[in-house]
N, C-alpha and C positions, 0 to 999 in steps of 0.2 A: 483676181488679177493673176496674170502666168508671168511665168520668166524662162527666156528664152533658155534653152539649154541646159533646164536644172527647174523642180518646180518647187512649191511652196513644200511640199511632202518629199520626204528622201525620196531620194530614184536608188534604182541597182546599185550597189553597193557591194564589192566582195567578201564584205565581211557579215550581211547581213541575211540571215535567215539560208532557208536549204536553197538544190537550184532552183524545186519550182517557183519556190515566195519571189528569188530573186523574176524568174520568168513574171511572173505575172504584175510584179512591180513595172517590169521593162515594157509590158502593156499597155499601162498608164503614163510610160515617160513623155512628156513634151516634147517634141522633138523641133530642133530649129527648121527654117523653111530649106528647103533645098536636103535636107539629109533624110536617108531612105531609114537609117537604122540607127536605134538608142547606141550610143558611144560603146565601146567595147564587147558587141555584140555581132556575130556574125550572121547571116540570114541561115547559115546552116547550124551555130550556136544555138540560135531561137527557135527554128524547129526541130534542135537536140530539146531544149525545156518541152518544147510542145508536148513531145513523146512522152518524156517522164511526168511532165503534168496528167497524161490521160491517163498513165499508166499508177498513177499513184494513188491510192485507197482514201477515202475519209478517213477526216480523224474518229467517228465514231464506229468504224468497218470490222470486223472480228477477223482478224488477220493470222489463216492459215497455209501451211506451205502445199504446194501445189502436188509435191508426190508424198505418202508415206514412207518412211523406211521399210523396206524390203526385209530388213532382217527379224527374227522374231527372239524379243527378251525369254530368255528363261530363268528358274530361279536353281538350276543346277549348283551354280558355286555357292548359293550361298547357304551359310552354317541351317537354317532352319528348315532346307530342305533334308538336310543329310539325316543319316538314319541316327533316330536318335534327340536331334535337332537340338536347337537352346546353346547357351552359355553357360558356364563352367566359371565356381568364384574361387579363388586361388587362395590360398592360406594370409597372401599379405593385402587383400581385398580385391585385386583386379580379375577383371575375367576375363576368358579367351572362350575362342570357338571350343565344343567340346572334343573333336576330333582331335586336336594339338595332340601331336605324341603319339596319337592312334597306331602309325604304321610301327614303332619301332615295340610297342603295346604287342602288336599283333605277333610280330617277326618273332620275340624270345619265348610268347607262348607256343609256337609253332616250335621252334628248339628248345622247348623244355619238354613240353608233351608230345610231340608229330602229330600227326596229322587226322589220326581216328577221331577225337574227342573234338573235331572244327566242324563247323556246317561247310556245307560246297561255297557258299557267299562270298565265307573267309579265305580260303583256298585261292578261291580267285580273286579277291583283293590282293594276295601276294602274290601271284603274277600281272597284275594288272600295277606293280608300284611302281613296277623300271618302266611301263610303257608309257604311265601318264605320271608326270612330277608334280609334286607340290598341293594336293586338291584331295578332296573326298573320294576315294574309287566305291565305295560301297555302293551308292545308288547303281554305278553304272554295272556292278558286276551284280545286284540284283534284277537289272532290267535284258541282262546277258539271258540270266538261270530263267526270269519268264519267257524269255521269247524262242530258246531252243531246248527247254524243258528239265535239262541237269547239264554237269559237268560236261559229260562227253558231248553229248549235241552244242555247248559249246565249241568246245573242242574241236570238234570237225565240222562248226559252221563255216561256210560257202561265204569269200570274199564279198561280195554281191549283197549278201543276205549281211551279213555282219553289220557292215557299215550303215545300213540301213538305222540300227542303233542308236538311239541318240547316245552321242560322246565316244563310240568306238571309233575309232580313227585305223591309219593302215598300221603304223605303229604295234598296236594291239592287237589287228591281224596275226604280224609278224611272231610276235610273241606265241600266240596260239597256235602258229603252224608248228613252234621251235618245241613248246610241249606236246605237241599229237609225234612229232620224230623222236623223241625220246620213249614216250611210251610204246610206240612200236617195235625199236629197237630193243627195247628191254623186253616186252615179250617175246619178239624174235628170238633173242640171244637163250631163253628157256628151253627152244623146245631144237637148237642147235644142239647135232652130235647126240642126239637123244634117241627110241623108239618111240615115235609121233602116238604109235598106236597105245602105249604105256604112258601114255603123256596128256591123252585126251583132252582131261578137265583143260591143259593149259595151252592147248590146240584152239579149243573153243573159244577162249578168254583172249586169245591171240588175235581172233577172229572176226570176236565183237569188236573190241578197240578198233583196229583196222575198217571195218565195215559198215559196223551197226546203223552208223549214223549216219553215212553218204545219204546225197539227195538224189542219186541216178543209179542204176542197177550196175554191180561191177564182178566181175566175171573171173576170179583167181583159180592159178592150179599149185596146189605144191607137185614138186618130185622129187619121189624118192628111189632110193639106192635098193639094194638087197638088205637091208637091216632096217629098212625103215625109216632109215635119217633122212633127214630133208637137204635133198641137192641144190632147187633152185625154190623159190617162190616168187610167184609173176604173176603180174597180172595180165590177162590173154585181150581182154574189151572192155569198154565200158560201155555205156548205154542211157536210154531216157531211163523217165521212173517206171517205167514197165516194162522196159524190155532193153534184154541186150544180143547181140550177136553172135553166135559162138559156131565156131566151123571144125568139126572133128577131123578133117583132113590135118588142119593145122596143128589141132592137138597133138595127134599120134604124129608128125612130122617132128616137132619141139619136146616129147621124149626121147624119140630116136636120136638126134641129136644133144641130148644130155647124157643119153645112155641111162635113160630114168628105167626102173623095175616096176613100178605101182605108183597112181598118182592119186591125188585126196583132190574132186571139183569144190569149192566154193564159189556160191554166188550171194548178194543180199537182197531182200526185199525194200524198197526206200518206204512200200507200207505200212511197213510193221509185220506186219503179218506174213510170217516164215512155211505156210502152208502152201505143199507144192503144185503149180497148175499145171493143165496136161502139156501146155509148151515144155516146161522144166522135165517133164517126164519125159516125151518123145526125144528131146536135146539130150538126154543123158543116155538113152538108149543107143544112140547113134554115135557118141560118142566111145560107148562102151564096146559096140563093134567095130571102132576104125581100131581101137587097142588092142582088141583080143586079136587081129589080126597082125599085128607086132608083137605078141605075148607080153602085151602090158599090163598090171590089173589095174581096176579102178576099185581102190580099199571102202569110199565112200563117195557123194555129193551131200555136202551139208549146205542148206539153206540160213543166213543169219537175217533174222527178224529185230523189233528193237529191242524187248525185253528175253526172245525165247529163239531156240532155232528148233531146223527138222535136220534129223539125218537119215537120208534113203535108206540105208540098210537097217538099221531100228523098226524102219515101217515097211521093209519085206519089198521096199520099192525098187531094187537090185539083183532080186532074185528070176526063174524063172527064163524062158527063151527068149533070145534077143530077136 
């Protein structure tokens, strides 16, 4: 038996079940004669349910979302990654990460003893503490020391390359460029007002810091005065990893204008390997004669490799007819 307008079975109902239950109720509604649609439904209402009925999964369906996250978990922050790893139980039974206290651990040994008796790790965990706040830097300043070998090739790793890092940020960058200008400055200011040639060892050391560790060939000249002191130092090119540019015209032009007496060439090898090729020879030769033509001497050209350098007059490669 039906009844008009409402059946023996609930109809649509707002308050019953989701919208498709309600859709598929409004299916089954009886409708009186003359009316095209169940009560309080519109024909664009019902093919709103239609939609989400077909769109809606069984109830037995394994219901996953349609993109992964893009982003990828790591276990960087957390305590069992860090060096070390584990929990720490405290005198009144609770525990803490064991790093708690680490950096300030670190800072007074570093002002109690300096800096000889640290590994490099350490070192750069205390510049790495203003750059990143609050977190474990050790992982990150041991994945620094694997990826550019020691301290200094940190040091003068390449914006580009750095970040590449997992956890280096520019931040950290920044820090790193602010210690490569100190250390340069501070060798600089050694071999300031000095005889360069009496000074050697700290010519060389001056050398390496500044050089050793670039990734593209860089092309420096000091000038010096009549005593030997260092006038300017400049760098004249830089270049790929094999090669750089150097124009003797310009050279002897850029003592004249310092009014330099004798210049010291440096260049680096981004190889390592500080052994000179016949380019580096015929470039020096040529440089040698636009000077002697200004009565300039050239004292040396020292090659910096990563661990070793060359210097042309040591190996007799300064002697001889231009």
């Amino acid at each position: 038996m039906q009844f008009f307008g409402r059946r023996h079975v609930d109809g649509p109902s707002d308050d019953q079940g989701t919208p498709a239950e309600k859709y598929r109720l409004a299916q089954r509604y009886v409708m009186p004669e003359g009316q095209a649609t169940p009560p309080g439904f519109s024909e664009d209402a019902l093919q709103g349910l239609a939609d989400l009925d077909a769109r809606t999964p069984p109830p037995d369906a394994e219901v996953r979302p349609a993109f992964e996250p893009v982003y990828r978990r790591t276990e960087r922050l957390s305590h069992t990654a860090s060096a070390g790893g584990g929990m720490v139980e405290q005198a009144d039974g609770t525990r803490r990460p064991h790093y708690w206290g680490h950096r300030e651990r670190l800072r007074q040994r570093f002002l109690k003893g300096g800096h000889k008796a640290m590994p490099e790790y350490e070192l750069l965990e205390l510049l790495l503490f203003d750059a990143i706040p609050r977190i474990d830097v050790k992982p990150l300043a041991k994945r620094l020391l694997a990826a550019f070998g020691d301290l200094n090739g940190v040091v003068a790793a390449s914006e580009h390359r750095l970040l590449k890092v997992e956890g280096a940020t520019p931040k950290v960058y920044y820090h790193l460029r602010l210690a490569e200008a100190f250390a340069q400055r501070m060798g600089q200011a050694k071999l300031l007002r000095r005889d360069v040639l009496t000074s050697w060892a700290d010519l060389i050391d001056y050398c390496r810091t500044t050089m050793a560790h670039r990734e593209n060939e860089q092309f420096r000249i000091l000038f010096l005065d009549r005593k030997n002191s260092i006038i300017a130092d400049e760098e004249q090119a830089a270049g790929t990893i094999d090669h750089v540019p150097v124009y003797p015209r310009e050279v002897a032009k850029r003592a004249l204008e310092l009014n330099a007496s004798a210049l010291i060439l440096v260049h680096n090898h981004p190889s390592g390997d500080p052994t000179p090729s016949p380019q580096d020879i015929d470039m020096t030769r040529r440089v040698m004669a636009s000077c002697q033509a200004i009565e300039v001497t050239i004292h040396d050209h020292v090659i910096i490799g990563k661990d070793t350098e060359t210097s042309f007059r040591a190996r007799g490669l300064l002697d001889g007819p231009l």
